[in-house]
C-alpha positions as CSV (number, residue, x, y, z in Angstrom):
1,X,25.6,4.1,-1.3
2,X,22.3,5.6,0.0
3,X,19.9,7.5,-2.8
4,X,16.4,9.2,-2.3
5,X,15.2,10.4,-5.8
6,X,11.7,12.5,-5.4
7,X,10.4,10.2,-2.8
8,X,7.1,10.1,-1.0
9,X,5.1,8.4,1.4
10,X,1.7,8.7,2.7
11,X,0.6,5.9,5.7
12,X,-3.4,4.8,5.2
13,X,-6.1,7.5,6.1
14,X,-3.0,9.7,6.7
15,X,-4.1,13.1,5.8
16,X,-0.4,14.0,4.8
17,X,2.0,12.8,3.3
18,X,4.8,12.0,6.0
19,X,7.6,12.3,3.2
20,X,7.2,14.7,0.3
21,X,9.3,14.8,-3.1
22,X,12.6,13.6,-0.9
23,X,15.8,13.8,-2.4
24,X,19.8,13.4,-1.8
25,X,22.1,11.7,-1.4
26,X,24.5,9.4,1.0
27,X,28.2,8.8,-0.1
28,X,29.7,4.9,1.1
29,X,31.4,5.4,4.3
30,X,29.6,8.6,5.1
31,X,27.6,9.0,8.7
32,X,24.0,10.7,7.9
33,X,22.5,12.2,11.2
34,X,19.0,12.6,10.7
35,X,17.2,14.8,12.9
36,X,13.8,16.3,13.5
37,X,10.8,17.5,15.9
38,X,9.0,14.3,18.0
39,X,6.6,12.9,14.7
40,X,8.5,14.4,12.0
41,X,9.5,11.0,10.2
42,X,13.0,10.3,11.6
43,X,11.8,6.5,11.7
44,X,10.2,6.5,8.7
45,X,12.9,7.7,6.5
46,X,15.0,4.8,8.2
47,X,12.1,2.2,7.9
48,X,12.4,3.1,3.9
49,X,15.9,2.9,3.9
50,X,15.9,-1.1,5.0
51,X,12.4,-1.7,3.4
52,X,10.4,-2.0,6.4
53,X,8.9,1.2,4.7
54,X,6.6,-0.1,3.2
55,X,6.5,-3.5,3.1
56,X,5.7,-3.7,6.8
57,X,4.1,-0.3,7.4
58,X,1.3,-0.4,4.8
59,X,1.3,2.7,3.0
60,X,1.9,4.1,-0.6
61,X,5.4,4.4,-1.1
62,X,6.3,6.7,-4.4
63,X,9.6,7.6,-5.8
64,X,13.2,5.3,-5.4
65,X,15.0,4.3,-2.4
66,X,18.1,2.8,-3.7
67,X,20.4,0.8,-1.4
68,X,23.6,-0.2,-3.0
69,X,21.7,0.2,-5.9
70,X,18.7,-1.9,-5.2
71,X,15.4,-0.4,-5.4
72,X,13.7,-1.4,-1.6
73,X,10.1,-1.2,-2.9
74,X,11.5,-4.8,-4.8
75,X,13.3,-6.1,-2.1
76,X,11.7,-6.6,1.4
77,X,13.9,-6.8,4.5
78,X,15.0,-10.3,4.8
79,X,16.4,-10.2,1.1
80,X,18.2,-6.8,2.3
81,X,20.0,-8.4,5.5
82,X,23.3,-8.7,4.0
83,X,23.8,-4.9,3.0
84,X,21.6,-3.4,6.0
85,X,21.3,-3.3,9.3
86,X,19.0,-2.0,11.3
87,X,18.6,-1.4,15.5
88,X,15.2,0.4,16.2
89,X,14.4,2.7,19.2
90,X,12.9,-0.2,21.8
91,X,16.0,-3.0,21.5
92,X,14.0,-5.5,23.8
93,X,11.2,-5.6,21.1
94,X,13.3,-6.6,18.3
95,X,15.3,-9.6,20.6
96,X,14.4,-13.2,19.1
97,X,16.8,-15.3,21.7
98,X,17.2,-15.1,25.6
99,X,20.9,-14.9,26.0
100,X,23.5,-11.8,24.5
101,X,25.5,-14.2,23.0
102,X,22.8,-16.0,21.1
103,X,21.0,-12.6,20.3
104,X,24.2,-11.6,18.7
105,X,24.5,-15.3,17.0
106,X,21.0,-14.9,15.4
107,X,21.8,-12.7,12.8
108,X,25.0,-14.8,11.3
109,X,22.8,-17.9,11.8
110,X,20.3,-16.7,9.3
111,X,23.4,-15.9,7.3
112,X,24.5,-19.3,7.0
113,X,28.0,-18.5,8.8
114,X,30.2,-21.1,10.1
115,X,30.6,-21.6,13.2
116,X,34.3,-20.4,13.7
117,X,33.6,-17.5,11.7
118,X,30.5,-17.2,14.0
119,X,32.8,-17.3,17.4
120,X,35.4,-14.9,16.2
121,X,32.9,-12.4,15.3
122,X,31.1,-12.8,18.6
123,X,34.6,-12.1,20.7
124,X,35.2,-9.2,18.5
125,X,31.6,-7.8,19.0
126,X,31.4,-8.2,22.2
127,X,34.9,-6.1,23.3
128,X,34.2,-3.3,20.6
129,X,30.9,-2.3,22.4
130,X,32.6,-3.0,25.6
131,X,29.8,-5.6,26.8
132,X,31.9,-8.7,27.0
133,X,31.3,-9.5,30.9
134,X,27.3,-9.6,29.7
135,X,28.3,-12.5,27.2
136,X,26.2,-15.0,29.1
137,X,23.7,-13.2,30.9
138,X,19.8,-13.3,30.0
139,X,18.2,-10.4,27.9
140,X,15.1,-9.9,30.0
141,X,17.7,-9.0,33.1
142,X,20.0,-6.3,31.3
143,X,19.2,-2.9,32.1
144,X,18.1,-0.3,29.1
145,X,21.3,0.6,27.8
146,X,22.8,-2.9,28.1
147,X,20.2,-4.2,25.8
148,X,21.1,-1.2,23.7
149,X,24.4,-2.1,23.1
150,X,23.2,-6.1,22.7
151,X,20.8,-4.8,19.9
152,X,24.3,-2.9,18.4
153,X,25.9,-5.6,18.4
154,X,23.9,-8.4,17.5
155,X,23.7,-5.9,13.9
156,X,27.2,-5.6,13.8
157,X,28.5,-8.7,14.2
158,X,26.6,-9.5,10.5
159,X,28.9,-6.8,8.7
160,X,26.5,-5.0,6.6
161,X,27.6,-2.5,4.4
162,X,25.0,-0.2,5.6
163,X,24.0,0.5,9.4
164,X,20.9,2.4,10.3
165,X,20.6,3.7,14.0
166,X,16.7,4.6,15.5
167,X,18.6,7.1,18.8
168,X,21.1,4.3,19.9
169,X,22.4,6.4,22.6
170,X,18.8,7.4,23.9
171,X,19.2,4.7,27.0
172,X,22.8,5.0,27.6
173,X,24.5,7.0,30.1
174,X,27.2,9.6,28.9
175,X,30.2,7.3,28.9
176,X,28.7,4.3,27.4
177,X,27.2,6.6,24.8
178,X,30.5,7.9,24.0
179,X,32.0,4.3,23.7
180,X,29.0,3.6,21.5
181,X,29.8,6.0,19.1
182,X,33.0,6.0,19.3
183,X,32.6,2.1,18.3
184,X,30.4,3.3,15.1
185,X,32.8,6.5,14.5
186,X,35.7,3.7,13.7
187,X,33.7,1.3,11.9
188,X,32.7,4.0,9.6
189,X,36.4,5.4,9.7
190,X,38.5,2.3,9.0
191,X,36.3,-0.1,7.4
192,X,34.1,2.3,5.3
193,X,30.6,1.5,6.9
194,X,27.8,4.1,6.3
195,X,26.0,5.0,9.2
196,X,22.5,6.5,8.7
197,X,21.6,7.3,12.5
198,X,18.6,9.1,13.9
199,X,19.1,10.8,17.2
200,X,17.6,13.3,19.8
201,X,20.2,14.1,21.7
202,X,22.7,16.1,19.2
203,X,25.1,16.9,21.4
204,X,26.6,13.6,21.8
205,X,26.9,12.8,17.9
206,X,27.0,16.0,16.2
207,X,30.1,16.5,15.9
208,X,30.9,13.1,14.2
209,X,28.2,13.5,11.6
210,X,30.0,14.1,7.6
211,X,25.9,15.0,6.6
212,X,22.9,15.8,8.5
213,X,19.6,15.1,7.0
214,X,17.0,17.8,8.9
215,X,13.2,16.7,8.3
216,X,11.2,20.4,9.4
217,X,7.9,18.2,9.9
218,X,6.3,19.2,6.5
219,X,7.0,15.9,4.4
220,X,10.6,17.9,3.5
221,X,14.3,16.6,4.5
222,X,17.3,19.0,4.2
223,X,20.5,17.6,3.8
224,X,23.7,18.9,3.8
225,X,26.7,19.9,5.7
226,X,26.5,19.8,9.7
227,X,27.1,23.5,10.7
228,X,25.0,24.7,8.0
229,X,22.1,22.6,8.5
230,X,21.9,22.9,12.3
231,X,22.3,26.1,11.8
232,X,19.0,26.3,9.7
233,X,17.0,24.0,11.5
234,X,15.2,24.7,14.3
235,X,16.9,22.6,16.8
236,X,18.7,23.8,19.6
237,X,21.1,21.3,21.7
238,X,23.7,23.6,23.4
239,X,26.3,24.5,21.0
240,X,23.6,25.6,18.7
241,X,21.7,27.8,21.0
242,X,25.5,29.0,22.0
243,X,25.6,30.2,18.7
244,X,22.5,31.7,18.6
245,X,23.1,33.6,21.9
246,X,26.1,34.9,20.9
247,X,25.6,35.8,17.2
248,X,27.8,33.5,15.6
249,X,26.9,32.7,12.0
250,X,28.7,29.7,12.4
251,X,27.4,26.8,14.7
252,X,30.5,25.1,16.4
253,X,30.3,21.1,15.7
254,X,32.1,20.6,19.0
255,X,33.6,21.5,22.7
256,X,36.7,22.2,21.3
257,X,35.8,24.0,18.5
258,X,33.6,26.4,21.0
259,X,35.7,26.8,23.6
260,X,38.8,27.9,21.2
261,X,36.3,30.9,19.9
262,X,35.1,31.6,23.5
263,X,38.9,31.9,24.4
264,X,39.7,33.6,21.5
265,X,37.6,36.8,21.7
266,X,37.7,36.5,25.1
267,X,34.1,35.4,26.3
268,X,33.3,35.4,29.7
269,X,30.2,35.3,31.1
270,X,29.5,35.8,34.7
271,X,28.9,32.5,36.7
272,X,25.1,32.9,37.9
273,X,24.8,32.9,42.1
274,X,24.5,29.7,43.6
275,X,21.0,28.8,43.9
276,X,19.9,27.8,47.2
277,X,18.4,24.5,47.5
278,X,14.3,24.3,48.5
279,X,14.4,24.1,51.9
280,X,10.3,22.3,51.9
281,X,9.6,20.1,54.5
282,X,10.4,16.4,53.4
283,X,7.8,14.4,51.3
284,X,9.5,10.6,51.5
285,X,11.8,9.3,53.5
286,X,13.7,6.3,52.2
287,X,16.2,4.5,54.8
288,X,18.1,1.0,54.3
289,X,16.8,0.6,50.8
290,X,18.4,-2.8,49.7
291,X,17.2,-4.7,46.2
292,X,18.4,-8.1,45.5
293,X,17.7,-10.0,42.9
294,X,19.0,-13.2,43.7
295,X,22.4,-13.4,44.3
296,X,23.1,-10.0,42.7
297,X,22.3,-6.7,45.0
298,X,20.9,-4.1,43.3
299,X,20.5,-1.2,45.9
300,X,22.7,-1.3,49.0
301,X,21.5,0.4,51.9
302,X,20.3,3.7,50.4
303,X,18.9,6.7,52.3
304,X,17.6,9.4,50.2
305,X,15.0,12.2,51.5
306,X,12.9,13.9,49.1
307,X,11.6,17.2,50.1
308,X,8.8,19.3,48.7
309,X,9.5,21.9,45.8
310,X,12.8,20.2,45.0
311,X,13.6,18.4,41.9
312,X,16.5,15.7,43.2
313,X,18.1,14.5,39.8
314,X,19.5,11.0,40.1
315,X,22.8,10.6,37.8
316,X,25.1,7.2,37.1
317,X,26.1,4.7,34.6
318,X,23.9,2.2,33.1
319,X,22.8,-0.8,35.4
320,X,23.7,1.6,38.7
321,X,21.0,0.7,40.0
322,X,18.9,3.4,39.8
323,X,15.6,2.0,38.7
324,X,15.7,-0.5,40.7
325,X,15.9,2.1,43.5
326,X,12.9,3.9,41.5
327,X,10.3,0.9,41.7
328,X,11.3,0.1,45.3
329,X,10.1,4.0,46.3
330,X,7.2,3.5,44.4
331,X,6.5,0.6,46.0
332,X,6.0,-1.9,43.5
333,X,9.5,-3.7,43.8
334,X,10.6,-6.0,47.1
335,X,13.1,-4.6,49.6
336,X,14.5,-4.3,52.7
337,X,14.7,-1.0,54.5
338,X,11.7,1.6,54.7
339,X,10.2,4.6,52.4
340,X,7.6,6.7,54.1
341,X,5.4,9.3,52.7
342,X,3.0,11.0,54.7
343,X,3.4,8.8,57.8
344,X,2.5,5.5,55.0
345,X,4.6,3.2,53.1
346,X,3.2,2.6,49.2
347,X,4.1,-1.1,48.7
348,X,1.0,-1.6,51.9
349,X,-1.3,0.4,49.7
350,X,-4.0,-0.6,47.0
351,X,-2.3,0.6,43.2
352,X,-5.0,3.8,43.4
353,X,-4.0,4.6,46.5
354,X,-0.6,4.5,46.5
355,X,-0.5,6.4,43.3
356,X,-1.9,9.5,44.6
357,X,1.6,9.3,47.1
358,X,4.1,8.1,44.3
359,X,3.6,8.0,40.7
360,X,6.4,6.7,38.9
361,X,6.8,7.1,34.7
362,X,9.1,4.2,34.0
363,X,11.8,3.7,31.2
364,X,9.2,1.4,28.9
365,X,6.4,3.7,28.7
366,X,4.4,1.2,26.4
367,X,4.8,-0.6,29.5
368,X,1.8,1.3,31.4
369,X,-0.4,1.5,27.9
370,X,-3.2,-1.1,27.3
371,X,-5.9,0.0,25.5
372,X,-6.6,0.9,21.5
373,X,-6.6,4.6,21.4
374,X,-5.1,7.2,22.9
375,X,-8.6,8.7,23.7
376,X,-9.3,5.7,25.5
377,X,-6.3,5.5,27.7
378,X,-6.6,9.2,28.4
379,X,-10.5,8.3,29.5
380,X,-9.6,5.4,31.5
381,X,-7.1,7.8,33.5
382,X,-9.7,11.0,34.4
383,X,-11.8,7.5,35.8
384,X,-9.0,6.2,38.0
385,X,-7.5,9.2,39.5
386,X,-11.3,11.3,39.5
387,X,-10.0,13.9,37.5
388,X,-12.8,16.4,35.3
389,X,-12.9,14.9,31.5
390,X,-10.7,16.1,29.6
391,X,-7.5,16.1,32.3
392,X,-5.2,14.1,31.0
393,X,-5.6,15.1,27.4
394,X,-4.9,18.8,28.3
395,X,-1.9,17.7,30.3
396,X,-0.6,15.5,27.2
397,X,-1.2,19.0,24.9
398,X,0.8,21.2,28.0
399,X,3.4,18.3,26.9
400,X,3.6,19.5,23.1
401,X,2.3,16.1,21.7
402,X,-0.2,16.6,19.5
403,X,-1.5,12.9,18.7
404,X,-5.1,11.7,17.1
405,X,-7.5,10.6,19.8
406,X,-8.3,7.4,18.3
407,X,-4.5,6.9,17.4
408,X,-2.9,3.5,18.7
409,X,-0.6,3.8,21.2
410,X,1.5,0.9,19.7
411,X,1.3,3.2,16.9
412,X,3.4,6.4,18.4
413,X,6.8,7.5,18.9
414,X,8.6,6.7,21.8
415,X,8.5,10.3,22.4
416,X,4.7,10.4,22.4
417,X,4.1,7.2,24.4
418,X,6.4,8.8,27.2
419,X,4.7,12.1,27.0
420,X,0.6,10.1,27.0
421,X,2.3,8.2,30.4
422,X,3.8,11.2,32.0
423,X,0.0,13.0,31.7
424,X,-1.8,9.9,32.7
425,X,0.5,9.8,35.9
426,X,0.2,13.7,36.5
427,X,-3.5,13.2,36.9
428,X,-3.5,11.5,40.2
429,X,-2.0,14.3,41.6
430,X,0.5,12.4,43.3
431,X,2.6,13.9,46.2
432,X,5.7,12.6,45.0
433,X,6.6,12.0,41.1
434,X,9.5,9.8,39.9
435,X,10.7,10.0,36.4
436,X,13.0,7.3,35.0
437,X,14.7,8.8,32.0
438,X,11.8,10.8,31.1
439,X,13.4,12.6,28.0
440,X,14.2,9.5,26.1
441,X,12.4,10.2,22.8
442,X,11.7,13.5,23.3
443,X,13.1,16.5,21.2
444,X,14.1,20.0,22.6
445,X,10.9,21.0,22.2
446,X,9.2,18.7,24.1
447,X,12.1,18.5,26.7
448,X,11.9,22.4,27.3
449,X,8.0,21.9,27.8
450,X,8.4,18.8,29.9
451,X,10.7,21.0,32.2
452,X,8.9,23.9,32.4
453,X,6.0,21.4,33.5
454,X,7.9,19.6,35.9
455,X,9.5,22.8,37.1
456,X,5.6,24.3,37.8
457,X,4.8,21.1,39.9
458,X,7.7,21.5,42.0
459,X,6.6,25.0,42.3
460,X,3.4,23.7,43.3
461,X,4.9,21.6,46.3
462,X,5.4,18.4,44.4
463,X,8.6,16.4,45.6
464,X,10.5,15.2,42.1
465,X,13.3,12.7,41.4
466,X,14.3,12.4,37.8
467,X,16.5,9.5,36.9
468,X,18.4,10.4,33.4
469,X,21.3,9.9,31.3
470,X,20.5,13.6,30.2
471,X,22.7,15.7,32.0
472,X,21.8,18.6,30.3
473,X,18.1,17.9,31.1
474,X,19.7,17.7,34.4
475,X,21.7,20.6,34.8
476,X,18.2,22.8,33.5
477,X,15.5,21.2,36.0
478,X,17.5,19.9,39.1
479,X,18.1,21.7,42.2
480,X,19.8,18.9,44.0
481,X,21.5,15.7,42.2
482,X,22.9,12.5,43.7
483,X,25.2,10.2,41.9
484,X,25.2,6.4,41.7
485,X,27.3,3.5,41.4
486,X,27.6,-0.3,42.5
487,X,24.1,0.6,44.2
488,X,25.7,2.8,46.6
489,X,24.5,6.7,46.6
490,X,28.3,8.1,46.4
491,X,27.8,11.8,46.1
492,X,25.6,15.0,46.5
493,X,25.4,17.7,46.0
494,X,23.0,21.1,44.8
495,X,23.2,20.5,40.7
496,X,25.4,23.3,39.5
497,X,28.2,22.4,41.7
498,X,27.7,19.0,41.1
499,X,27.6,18.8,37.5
500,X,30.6,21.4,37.1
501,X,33.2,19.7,38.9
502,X,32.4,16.0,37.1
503,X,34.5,14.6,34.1
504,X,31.6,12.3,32.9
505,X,28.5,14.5,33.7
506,X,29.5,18.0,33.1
507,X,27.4,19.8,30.4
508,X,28.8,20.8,27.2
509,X,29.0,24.6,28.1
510,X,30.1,24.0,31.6
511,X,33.7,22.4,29.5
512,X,33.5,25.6,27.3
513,X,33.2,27.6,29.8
514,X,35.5,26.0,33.0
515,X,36.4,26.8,35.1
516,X,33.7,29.0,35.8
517,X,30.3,27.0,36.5
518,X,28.0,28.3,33.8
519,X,25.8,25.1,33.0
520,X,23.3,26.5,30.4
521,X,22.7,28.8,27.7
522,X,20.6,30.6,30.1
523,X,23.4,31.3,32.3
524,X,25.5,33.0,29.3
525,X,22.8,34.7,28.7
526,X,22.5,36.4,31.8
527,X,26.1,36.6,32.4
528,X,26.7,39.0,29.7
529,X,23.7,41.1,30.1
C-alpha cells in the first residue's frame, strides 16, 4: 500500500537532510508505528506520506513516496483525500467548522457525499470513538482529548484506505486512549485499513503495531518487526527497559506476554519501602474551588493543599476537570472559593507578580509563544522574570531540546514548544509550579530529563502539581497523587499505593508484577539486587 524507495528530504537552509536514502515497505491492512527521539522526523515521514511533504513544507523532496501507487510529489493533498487521511498532533488547529458534528461533516462534504450516506456515517463515527453525547457541542469548549477524538473522527468518517496518526493518544487519558486504539485496532482488523501512526508513548500501542518504523535521528528509518526493532532502538517505555534490566534478548510486545515470563522463571523482585510523603510546610492553600462555565460546573468545591518539596500528581479522565482546576490556582480563571499562597491570592496580583507565586505550563504550549525566534522568546523571559542572560536558554538545554536560536517557534515540535515554555516559566522562580500534561510531545529522553528537573525543584522547596494522562510519568516523579472525576477530588493517596491498587491507572509493571507494588523499572532493579 505504502512504499518509500531511497527517499530524501532536506527543508531550506537545513544543514541536514531530515530523511536520508529511506526505504521499505507498508503492506494494505498493516499498522506502521513510527517512532523516534523529540526532532527526529516522525512528522515529516507522515507529512510525505499524504503529500504535505513537500508541497506545503517547502523543501527538496528526492526519491518516491508511493501511495496506493501514486507518486505524492504529483499529487498534492487535496487530490490525495480519498485514499489518505491524516489527523496531526494539535487537533484544534486543523478544525474548519465550530460544531463536532459539522467538523466530522466537512470532510464527506468536500467529498460530494449525499446526505443520507452523510448521516449514517456520522452516527457510526460518532459511537465507534465513543463521543456521541459531544455530537452537538462547540469545538472551542471540548477539552484536549475530546477534540482528539473529534479530529479522529472527522478522518474516519471519509473512509480512506490509508490513515496516518501524528500521537493521537498524546491528550487522552488511559481509558480513552485504549478505546481509541482499540477503534483503529478493528478498523485495520476487519476492514483492512492501514494505519501509519506516530506515537510517544509506546506503551499504549506497541503491542498492536504488525511493523515499527524506528527513525535514530540521522536521516535513517529502520523498519521491521516490533520486538526486534524496539529492541534495537534506543527507546525505552517500560517493557523495553524490563527487558533490558533483566537480560532478555527478547522485548515483550505486551502485559501478558511479560507477566507469563516473570511467572514463569519465577521473578520476583522485592517491593521497594513505602516512601514517606514530604512533610514541608504548605505552599497554597486552595478551599471551595468551584468553576462554572455557564450552566455546566467544572470544579465542585475542591480543597487541595500543596506543600513544599512535594510533587502532588493530579490523575482522571479527559474533561474531569482538571485544568480547569489548574487555571483557577493560577489565578487566571473565575471562581468561587479561595487559593492562598504566601498569605496572597494570584488572581489580585499583576501577571509578573503573580507568576513569581504560581507559574502554570498549560496543555497548548504555542499558547504562551509570541514572538519569531526562539532566541527572542527566551530574551523576552530573562527581561520579565530579571533573570542573568542566558537563563532560560540553559534551562531549555537542562530540558534536552536542542533548537536554533533564531528557529520559529511555529516551526517546532510539540515536544520542543512545551520544553521552550516549561524553561520560560522556570525562570520566574515561582514558588509553586503547575504542569498540565507536561510530557505530551516529549520522548523518554526528554521525559527522564524533565523529571529529574522537576524532581531537583522540588528538592529545592518548590511545591509541584502535575496534571497528566501519563501515569507512568506519574508513578516516576509523584510523591502524592489525587484522582478526579465529575469535578469532584475523589481519592488520595501517596503515589505508589495509589497507582497499584487502580484498574485504569496502574503502570504496566505494577500489572506484571501484582500483587506486589513495584511501579518502575527502577524498583525491579533494586529489588533484585
Amino acid at each position: 500500500m505504502i512504499t518509500l524507495d531511497q527517499v530524501g528530504f532536506r527543508y531550506p537552509d537545513a544543514v541536514r537532510p531530515t530523511l536520508d536514502q529511506v526505504s521499505f515497505h507498508i503492506a494494505e491492512g498493516d499498522l506502521c508505528l513510527v517512532i523516534g527521539g523529540t526532532g527526529s522526523g516522525k512528522s515529516t515521514l507522515l507529512g510525505a506520506i499524504n503529500a504535505l511533504v513537500p508541497h506545503f513544507t517547502g523543501g527538496r523532496l528526492t526519491g518516491r513516496v508511493l501511495v496506493d501507487g501514486r507518486n505524492t510529489a504529483h499529487f498534492r493533498p487535496r487530490d490525495l483525500a480519498e485514499v489518505v487521511g491524516y489527523v496531526g498532533q494539535d487537533p484544534l488547529r486543523g478544525f474548519v467548522t465550530d460544531t463536532v458534528t459539522d467538523e466530522i461533516a466537512y470532510g464527506m462534504e468536500q467529498l460530494g457525499l449525499a446526505p443520507s450516506a452523510m448521516r449514517k456515517r456520522i452516527e457510526e463515527t460518532l459511537d465507534l470513538l465513543g463521543i456521541a453525547e459531544l455530537r452537538e457541542r462547540a469545538l472551542i469548549e471540548l477539552s484536549g482529548g475530546q477534540q482528539q477524538r473529534v479530529a479522529i473522527a472527522s478522518v474516519l468518517a471519509a473512509r480512506p484506505q490509508v490513515l496516518v496518526l501524528d500521537e493521537p493518544t498524546s491528550a487522552l487519558d488511559p481509558t480513552a486512549a485504549a478505546d481509541v486504539l482499540a477503534a483503529i485496532t478493528t478498523i485495520v482488523h476487519e476492514v483492512g485499513l492501514t494505519v501509519v501512526l506516530a506515537e510517544h508513548r509506546l506503551e499504549r500501542v506497541m503491542h498492536a503495531a504488525d511493523t515499527v518504523a524506528w527513525l535514530p535521528g540521522d536521516g535513517r528509518v529502520v523498519c521491521g518487526p516490533p520486538a526486534e526493532v524496539l529492541g534495537e532502538s534506543n527507546l525505552t517505555p517500560p517493557l523495553v527497559g524490563l527487558a533490558h534490566a533483566l537480560g532478555w534478548t527478547q522485548v515483550p510486545l505486551s502485559v501478558r506476554e511479560a507477566r507469563r515470563r516473570v511467572l514463569a522463571e519465577g521473578i520476583l523482585p522485592t517491593p521497594p519501602a513505602p516512601t514517606p510523603e514530604p512533610s514541608g510546610a504548605p505552599v497554597l492553600i486552595a478551599a471551595g474551588i468551584t468553576v462554572r462555565y455557564g450552566e455546566l460546573t467544572a470544579v465542585s468545591n475542591v480543597d487541595l493543599t500543596l506543600r513544599a518539596g512535594e510533587i502532588t500528581t493530579l490523575l482522571g479522565r479527559n474533561g474531569s476537570g482538571k485544568s480547569s482546576l489548574l487555571w483557577a490556582l493560577q489565578g487566571a480563571l473565575s471562581h468561587a472559593g479561595t487559593v492562598d499562597v504566601a498569605g496572597q491570592d494570584p488572581a489580585g496580583l499583576p501577571a509578573a507578580q503573580a507568576r513569581r507565586l504560581v507559574s502554570l505550563v498549560p496543555q497548548t504550549a504555542a499558547d504562551l509563544l509570541y514572538l519569531s525566534s526562539v532566541g527572542a522568546e527566551c530574551d523576552r523571559s530573562d527581561r520579565d522574570s530579571d533573570a542573568a542572560a542566558g537563563t532560560t536558554a540553559s534551562l531549555l538545554a537542562r530540558l534536552g531540546v536542542q533548537v536554533e536560536a533564531d528557529r520559529d517557534p511555529r516551526d517546532l515540535s510539540e515536544g520542543q514548544r512545551l520544553a521552550l515554555v516549561l524553561a520560560i516559566q522556570l525562570s520566574a522562580e515561582p514558588s509553586v509550579l503547575l504542569l498540565d500534561e507536561p510530557t505530551r510531545g516529549l520522548d523518554y529522553q526528554a521525559k527522564a530529563e524533565l523529571a529529574r528537573m522537576v524532581s531537583e525543584l522540588a528538592e529545592a522547596g518548590l511545591a509541584v502539581l502535575v496534571s497528566t494522562h501519563d501515569v507512568e510519568f506519574a508513578a516516576t516523579i509523584g510523591h502524592h497523587t489525587v484522582l478526579m472525576a465529575e469535578g469532584e477530588l475523589i481519592a488520595e493517596g501517596p503515589t505508589g499505593e495509589l497507582l497499584a491498587s487502580s484498574v485504569a491507572y496502574a503502570p504496566q509493571l505494577a500489572k506484571v508484577f501484582a500483587p506486589a507494588v513495584v511501579l518502575t523499572v527502577a524498583d525491579v532493579i533494586a529489588g533484585l539486587s
